[in-house]
SEZABA-935439 format. One record per residue (C-alpha): x, y, z; residue number from 1. Coordinates in steps of 0.5 Angstrom, whole numbers, plus 500, padded with zeros to 3 digits. Example, Ala and Ser with C-alpha at 12.3 -4.5 7.8 and 13.67 -1.06 7.14 Angstrom:
<<525 491 516> 1>
<<527 498 514> 2>
***
This chain:
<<371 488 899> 1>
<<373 490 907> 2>
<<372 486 913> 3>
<<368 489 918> 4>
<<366 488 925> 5>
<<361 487 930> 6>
<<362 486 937> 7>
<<366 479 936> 8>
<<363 478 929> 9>
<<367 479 923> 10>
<<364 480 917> 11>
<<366 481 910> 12>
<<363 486 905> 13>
<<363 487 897> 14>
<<358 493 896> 15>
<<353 488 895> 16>
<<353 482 900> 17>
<<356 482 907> 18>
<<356 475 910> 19>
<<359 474 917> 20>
<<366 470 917> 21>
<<366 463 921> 22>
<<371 463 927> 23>
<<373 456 925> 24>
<<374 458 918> 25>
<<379 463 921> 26>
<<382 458 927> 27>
<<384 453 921> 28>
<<387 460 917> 29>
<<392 461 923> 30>
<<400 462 921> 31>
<<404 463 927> 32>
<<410 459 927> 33>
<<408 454 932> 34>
<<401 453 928> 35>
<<404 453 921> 36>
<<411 450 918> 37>
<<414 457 915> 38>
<<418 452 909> 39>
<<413 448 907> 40>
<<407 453 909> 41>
<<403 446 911> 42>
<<399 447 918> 43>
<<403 443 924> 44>
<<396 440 927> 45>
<<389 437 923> 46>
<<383 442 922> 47>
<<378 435 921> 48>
<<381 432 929> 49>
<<378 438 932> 50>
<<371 441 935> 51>
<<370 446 930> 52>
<<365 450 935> 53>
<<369 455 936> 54>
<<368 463 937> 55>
<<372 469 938> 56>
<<373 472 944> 57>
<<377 478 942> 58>
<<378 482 935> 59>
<<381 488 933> 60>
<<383 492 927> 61>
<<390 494 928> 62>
<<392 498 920> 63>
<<392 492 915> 64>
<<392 487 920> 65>
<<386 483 924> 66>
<<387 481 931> 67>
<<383 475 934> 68>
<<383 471 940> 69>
<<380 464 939> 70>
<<376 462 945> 71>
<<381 456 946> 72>
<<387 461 948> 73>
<<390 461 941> 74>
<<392 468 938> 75>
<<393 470 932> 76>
<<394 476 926> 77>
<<391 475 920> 78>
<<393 480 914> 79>
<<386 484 912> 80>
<<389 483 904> 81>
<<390 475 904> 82>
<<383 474 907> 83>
<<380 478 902> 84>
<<383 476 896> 85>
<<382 468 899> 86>
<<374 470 899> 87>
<<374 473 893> 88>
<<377 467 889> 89>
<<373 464 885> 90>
<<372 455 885> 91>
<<373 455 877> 92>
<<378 460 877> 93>
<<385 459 881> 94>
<<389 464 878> 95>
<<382 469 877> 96>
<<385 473 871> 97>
<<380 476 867> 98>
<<379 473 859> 99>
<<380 479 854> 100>
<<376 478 847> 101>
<<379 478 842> 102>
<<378 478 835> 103>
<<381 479 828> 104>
<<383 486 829> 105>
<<387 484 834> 106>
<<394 489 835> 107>
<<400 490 838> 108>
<<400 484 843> 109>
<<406 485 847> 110>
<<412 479 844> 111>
<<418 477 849> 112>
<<425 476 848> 113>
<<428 469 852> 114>
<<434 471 857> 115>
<<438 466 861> 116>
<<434 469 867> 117>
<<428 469 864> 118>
<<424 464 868> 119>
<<424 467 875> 120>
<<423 475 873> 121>
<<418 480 873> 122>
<<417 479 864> 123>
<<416 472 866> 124>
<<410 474 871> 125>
<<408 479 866> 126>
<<408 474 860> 127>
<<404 469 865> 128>
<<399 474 866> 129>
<<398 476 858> 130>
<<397 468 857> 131>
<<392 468 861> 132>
<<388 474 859> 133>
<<389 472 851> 134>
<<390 466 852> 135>
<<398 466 849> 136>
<<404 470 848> 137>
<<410 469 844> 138>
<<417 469 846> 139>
<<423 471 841> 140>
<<430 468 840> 141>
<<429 462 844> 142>
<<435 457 843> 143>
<<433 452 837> 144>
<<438 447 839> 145>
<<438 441 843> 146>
<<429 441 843> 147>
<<430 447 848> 148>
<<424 448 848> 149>
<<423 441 852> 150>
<<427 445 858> 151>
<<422 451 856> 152>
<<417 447 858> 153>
<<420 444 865> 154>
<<422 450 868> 155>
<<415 453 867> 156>
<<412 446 870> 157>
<<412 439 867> 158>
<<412 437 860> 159>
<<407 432 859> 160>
<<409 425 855> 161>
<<404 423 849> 162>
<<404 418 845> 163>
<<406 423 841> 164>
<<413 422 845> 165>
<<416 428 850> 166>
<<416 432 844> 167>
<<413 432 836> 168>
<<417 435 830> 169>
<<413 438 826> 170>
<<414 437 818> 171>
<<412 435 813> 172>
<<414 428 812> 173>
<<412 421 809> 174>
<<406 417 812> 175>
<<404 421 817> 176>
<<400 419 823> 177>
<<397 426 824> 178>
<<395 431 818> 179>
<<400 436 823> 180>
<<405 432 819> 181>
<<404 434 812> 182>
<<405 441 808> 183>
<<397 442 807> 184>
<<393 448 810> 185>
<<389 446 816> 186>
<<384 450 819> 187>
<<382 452 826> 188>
<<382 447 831> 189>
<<384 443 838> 190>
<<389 438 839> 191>
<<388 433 843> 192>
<<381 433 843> 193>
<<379 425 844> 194>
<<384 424 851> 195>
<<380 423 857> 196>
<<380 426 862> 197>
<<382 432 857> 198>
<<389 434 858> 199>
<<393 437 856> 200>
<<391 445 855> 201>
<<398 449 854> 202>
<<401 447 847> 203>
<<408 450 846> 204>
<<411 451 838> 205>
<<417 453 837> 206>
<<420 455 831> 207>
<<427 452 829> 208>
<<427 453 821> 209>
<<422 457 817> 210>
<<423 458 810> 211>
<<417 458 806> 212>
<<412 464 804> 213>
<<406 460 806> 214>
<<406 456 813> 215>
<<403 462 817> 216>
<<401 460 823> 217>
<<393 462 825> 218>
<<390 462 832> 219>
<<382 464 833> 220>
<<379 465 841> 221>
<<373 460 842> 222>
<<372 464 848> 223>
<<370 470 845> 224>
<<366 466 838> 225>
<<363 462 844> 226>
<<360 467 848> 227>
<<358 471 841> 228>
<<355 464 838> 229>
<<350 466 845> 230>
<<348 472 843> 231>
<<347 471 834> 232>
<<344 465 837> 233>
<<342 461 843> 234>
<<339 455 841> 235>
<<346 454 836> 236>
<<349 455 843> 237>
<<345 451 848> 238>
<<345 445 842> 239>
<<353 446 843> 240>
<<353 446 850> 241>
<<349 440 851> 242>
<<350 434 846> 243>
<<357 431 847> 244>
<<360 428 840> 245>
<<365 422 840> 246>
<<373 424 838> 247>
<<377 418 837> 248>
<<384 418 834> 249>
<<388 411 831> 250>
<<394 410 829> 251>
<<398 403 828> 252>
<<401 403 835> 253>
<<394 406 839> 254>
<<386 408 839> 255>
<<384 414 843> 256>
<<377 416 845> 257>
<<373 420 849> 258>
<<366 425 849> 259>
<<365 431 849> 260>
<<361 438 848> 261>
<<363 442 843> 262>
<<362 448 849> 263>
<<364 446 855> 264>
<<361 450 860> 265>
<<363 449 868> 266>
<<357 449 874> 267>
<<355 456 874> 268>
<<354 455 866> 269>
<<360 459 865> 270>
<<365 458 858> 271>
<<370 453 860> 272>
<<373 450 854> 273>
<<372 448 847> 274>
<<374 442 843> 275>
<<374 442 835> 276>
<<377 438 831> 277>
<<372 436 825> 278>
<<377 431 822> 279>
<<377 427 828> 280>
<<370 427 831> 281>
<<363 423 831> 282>
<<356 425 833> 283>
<<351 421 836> 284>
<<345 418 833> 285>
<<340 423 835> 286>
<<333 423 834> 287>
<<332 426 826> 288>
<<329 434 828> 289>
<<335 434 834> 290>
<<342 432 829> 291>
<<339 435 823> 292>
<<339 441 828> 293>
<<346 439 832> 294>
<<349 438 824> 295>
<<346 446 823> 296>
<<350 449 830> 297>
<<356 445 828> 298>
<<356 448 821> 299>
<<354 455 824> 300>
<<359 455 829> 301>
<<365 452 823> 302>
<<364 458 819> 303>
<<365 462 825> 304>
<<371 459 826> 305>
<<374 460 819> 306>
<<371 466 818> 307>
<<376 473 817> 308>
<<373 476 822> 309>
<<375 473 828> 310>
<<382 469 825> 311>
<<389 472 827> 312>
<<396 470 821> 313>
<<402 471 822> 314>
<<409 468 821> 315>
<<414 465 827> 316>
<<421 466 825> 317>
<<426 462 827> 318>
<<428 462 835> 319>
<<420 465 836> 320>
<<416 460 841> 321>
<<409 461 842> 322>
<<405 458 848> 323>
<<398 457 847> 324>
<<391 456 851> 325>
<<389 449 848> 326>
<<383 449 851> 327>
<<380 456 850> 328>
<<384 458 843> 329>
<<383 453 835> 330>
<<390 454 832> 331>
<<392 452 825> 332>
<<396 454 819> 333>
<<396 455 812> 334>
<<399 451 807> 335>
<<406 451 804> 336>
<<410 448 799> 337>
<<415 444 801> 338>
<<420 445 795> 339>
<<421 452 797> 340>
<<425 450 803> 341>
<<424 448 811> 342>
<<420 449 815> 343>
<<420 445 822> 344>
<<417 447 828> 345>
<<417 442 835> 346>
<<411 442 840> 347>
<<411 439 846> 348>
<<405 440 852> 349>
<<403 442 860> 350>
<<398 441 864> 351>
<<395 447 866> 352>
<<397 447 873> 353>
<<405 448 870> 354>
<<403 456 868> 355>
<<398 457 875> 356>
<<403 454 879> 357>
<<408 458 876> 358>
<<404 465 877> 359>
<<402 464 884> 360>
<<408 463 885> 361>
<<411 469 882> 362>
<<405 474 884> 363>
<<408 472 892> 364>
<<415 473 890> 365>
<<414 479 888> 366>
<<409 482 893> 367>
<<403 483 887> 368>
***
């Protein structure tokens, strides 16, 4: 993508399409001091009061940078490299990194060891960029003691309180109000599924005891099965993306509801996320050739889920934490024997702008 001119129009061009910058468009862009407060990086004066008529009356391309002379005598130098990555953005995609498939075969995903300055480093920049390629990463020897993981969460964002509490102990106990709460095999799923709007995405699990040889963690890219169920079948697909299904969640202190697609696709009709939790969902009473066919995609889509080809299992260790996408990756377990020893993770969650917030942030403190 480059900017071109032509007398005092400018123009951006991506091989493809070339389409002329709006003046305006650029005026409310402009960064002098006297425009733009340099600490809190908010402008100084209100786009919305002004006449947005506005034209150029000079421009020149000066190395990396664009000079402009708006008709209203304000100048201003607009770096070429910012401009190009704000219009190359994508509306759904703040971070626009780009989602690696991934199945069964899945190798060498790159583990990170905690440090005490290692939420403001290039590994912590590194590790965010993994995270939203494959959608989690796991981070060894973090501190087990005093619900570290809580802190882990707040210095990345904001850990997000449930009814589940800030944080949720995972092990087998007596009387559970979730199946995560016992010793028993749980198979590919998302947490949360019934909260409306559907927060949180990232689940954090941190792994304070583990003696058992069953318990093995087991994740599987929606993503990827997703975009797979498209092409192996696209009337299953088109089913999924289409008719939404009642989650609900009950205990004695609370009931959560909320609808939605097993799929979710944003408005261009792009992968956005997925909720699966069949212990927890309800179909609607759909005409009998239309459910038969939804009951026959679910299943369909199910047996992907748990086959082989596309589940990873491994063994957190104590110390390991994991950060997962709850709105791209199904995580569960295997099952284990209590009596063999402890085995006790603690979880907690973050709203989705905690890892994008932190990301943006480390790209501009290290000029990537």
């Amino acid at each position: 993508m480059k900017i071109e001119l032509d007398s005092k129009k400018i123009f951006v061009n991506n091989g493809n399409i070339k389409h002329e910058i709006h003046p305006f468009w650029l005026r409310e862009r402009v960064s002098e001091e006297e425009y733009l407060d340099q600490g809190t990086q908010q402008r100084l004066f209100d786009p919305s009061l002004m006449n947005h008529i506005v034209d150029v009356e000079e421009v020149t391309i000066n190395g990396d940078y664009l000079n402009i002379v708006f008709n209203d005598g304000v100048k201003s130098k607009f770096e070429i490299k910012k401009i190009t990555n704000e219009l190359s953005l994508n509306q759904e995609n703040i971070v626009d990194i780009k989602k690696t498939k991934w199945k069964s075969d899945l190798k060498e995903i790159k583990n990170y060891n905690f440090s005490e300055n290692f939420f403001d480093s290039k590994e912590m920049l590194d590790l965010l960029i993994s995270f939203y390629k494959y959608g989690f990463v796991i981070i060894k020897n973090v501190p087990t003691n005093d619900n570290f993981l809580v802190k882990f969460g707040n210095m990345i964002g904001s850990v997000k309180k449930t009814n589940f509490g800030e944080y949720f102990n995972v092990k087998s106990k007596p009387n559970p109000n979730d199946l995560a709460y016992t010793a028993l095999h749980l198979s590919p799923h998302t947490d949360n599924p019934y909260r409306n709007p559907f927060p949180p995405c990232i689940q954090i699990l941190h792994c304070i005891e583990n003696e058992v040889k069953g318990g093995l963690s087991t994740l599987v890219d929606g993503y990827t099965v997703s975009e797979d169920l498209k092409k192996i079948n696209k009337d299953y697909y088109d089913i999924l993306t289409e008719v939404k299904v009642r989650f609900r969640f009950v205990d004695k202190d609370t009931i959560l509801e909320s609808w939605s697609e097993l799929i979710n696709l944003d408005e261009s009709k792009n992968f956005k996320s997925v909720r699966f939790s069949p212990r927890l969902d309800y179909v609607p009473s759909l005409n009998r050739e239309k459910i038969e066919k939804f009951y026959s995609a679910r299943k369909f889509l199910s047996d992907l889920y748990n086959s082989d080809n596309y589940r990873i299992e491994f063994k957190l260790s104590q110390g390991d934490l994991m950060m997962m996408d709850n709105h791209r990756l199904l995580h569960g377990r295997t099952s284990y024997d209590p009596n063999e020893g402890k085995r006790f993770l603690q979880g907690c969650y973050l709203d989705f702008d905690s890892t994008e917030g932190k990301l943006l942030h480390l790209k501009r403190k290290f000029n990537i």
